[in-house]
N, C-alpha and C positions, 0 to 999 in steps of 0.2 A: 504494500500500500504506500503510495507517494506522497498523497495528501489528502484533506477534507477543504474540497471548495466548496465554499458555501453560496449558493445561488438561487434567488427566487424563482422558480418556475414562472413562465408565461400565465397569464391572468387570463381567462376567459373572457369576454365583453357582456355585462350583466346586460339578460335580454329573456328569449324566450325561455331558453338554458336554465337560466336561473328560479323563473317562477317552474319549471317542471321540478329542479332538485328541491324547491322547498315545496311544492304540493307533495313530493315522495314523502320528504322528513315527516308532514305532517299528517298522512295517511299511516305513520305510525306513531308518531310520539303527538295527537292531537290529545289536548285538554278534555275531560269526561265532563262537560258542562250542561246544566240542566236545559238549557235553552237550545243546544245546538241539535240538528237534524242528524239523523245516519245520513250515510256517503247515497248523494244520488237521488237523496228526497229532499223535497223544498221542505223550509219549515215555516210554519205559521208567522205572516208579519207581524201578527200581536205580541207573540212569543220574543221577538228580535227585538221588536221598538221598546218592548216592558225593560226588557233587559240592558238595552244598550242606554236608557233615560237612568235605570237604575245606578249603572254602573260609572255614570259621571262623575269625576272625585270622590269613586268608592271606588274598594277592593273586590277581587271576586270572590274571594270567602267570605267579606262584609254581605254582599249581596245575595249569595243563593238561598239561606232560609228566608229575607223580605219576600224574592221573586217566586219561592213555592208559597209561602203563604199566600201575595198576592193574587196568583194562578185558580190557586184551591177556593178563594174569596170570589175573585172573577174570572169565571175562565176562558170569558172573549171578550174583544172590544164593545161590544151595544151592554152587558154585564157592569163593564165597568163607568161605558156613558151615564146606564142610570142610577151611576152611585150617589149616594149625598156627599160633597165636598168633604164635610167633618171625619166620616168614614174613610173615605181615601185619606188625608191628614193623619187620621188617628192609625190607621196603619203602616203608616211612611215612617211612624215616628223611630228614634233611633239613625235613619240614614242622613238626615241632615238635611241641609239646603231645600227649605220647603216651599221654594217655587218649583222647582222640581214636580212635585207631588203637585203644584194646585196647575203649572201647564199640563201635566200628564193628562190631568181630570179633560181639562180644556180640551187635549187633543183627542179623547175620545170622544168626545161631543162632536166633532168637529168632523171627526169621523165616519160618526152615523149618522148625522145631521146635513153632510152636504157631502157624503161620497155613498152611501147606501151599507155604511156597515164594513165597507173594503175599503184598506191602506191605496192611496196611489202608487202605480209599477212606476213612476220615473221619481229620479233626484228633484226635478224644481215641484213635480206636485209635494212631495213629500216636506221640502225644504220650506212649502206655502202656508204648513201647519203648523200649530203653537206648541213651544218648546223645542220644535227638533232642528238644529243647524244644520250646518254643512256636512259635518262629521258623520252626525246621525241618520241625517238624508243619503248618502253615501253608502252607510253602514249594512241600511236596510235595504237599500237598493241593490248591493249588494249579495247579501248573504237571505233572504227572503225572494229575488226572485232574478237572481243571477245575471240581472246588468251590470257589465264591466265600469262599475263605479269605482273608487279610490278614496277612503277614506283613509284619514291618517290624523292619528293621534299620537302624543308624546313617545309612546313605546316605538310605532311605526317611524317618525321621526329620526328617530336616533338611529334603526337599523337600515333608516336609506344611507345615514349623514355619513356609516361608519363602511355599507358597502361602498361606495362612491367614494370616500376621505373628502367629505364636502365639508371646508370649515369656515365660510359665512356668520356668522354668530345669528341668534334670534334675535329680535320677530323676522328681520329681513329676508332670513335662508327659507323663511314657508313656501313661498309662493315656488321657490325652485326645487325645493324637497318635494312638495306633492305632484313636480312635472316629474324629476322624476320616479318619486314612486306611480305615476300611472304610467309611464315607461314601461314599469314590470308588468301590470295587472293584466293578465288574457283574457282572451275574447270569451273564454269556458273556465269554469268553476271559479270565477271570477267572487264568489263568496268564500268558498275554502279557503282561499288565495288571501284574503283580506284575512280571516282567521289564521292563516299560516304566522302572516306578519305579524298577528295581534299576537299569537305564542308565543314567533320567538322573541319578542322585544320583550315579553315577560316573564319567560323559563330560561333564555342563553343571551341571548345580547341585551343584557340586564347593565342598570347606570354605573354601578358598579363591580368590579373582577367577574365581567361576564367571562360564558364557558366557549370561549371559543373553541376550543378544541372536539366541543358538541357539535359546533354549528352546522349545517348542509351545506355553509355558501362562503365560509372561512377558506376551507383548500379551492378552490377554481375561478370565486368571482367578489370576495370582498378586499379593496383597494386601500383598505386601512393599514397601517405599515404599521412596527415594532415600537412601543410606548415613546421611546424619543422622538418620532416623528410626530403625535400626539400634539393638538391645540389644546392645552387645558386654560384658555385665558376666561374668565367669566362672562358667561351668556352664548360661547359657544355649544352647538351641538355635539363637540367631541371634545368630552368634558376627561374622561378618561377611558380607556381600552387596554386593558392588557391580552395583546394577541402574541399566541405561543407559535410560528409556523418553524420546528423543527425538525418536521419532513421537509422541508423545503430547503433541501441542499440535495448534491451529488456526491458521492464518495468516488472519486477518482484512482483507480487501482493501476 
């Protein structure tokens, strides 16, 4: 043996590539969450919109006993239209932020009131109703009826910032981070897809000592280089990564 040259392997170009190895990863390492559908069936938009309002500046263990009880309480949208205000309140209580809870009400009203009991299939109807943003409109439109929507929240953020080594600081880097994360999103399963990124921004590419060594997209298409290369200045997106790539040399014989 002569020597150990240490060499980066050539990087794949994050693209179609990419959403296929992380739809793999996530067809097996996907979260066992009350709200999600098996592979291949839509799930209920009532089910996605309760979840995704709940889960706003909540955790998702904070959230799954509100969102079965909530379920068990009402278990579709015209249910929960004709709740009393105080009722929906009164069982909100504990997650906080109780506009939350009084647009939820809103938006089921709003719901059977002027859509006949069904959520709108596109992002701007969806985004037209009270409480749900961009994210959320995005969310549902996604993962409830499979338009190549793109939403992107904090977890999602961070694992574009860190495939790409995009280091813009916030708020500025939004509008480029979500082009592109819709870069990634395919034309199909365009809801896993969004699920995929929402896992791994919160099981492996985590704010801090994520597992890259877990990652699907660490060895062939994320662009983020060894912690000295690292922005850690405040209000950057790429606050810290410690990436381990130690396959990534040749032993030269």
């Amino acid at each position: 043996m002569k020597a150990v040259a240490r060499r980066q392997l050539p990087l794949r170009p994050a693209g179609p590539d990419t959403a296929a190895a992380l739809l793999d990863w996530y067809d097996r390492e996907r979260r066992d969450l009350p709200w999600r559908g098996k592979r291949g069936k839509r799930v209920d938009p009532y089910r996605v919109w309760l979840s995704e309002i709940m889960l706003q500046q909540t955790t998702v263990k904070a959230v799954i006993p509100f969102y079965e009880r909530f379920l068990q309480r009402w278990p579709t949208v015209d249910a929960l239209a004709a709740a009393d205000t105080e009722d929906v309140l009164s069982a909100w209580a504990g997650l906080g932020y109780y506009s939350r809870a009084r647009n939820l009400h809103k938006c089921a009203k709003a719901v059977v009131s002027e859509h006949g009991g069904q959520f709108p299939r596109t992002e701007e109807g969806l985004g037209a109703l009270p409480g749900i943003g961009p994210y959320t409109a995005a969310a549902v439109a996604a993962i409830a009826f499979g338009i190549p929507a793109t939403p992107v929240d904090g977890n999602i953020e961070r694992v574009v910032s860190r495939l790409f080594a995009f280091k813009q600081p916030l708020p500025g880097a939004k509008r480029e981070l979500k082009r592109l994360a819709a870069s990634l999103t395919p034309q199909r399963r365009a809801g896993d897809f969004a699920q995929a990124m929402m896992d791994l921004g919160a099981t492996v590419c985590t704010p801090k000592r994520p597992s890259c060594l877990m990652c699907p997209l660490q060895q062939d298409f994320c662009r983020t280089g060894f912690p000295a290369s690292m922005d850690a200045r405040p209000g950057s997106v790429l606050t810290y990564c410690l990436i381990t790539r130690l396959c990534r040399y040749h032993v030269i014989l």
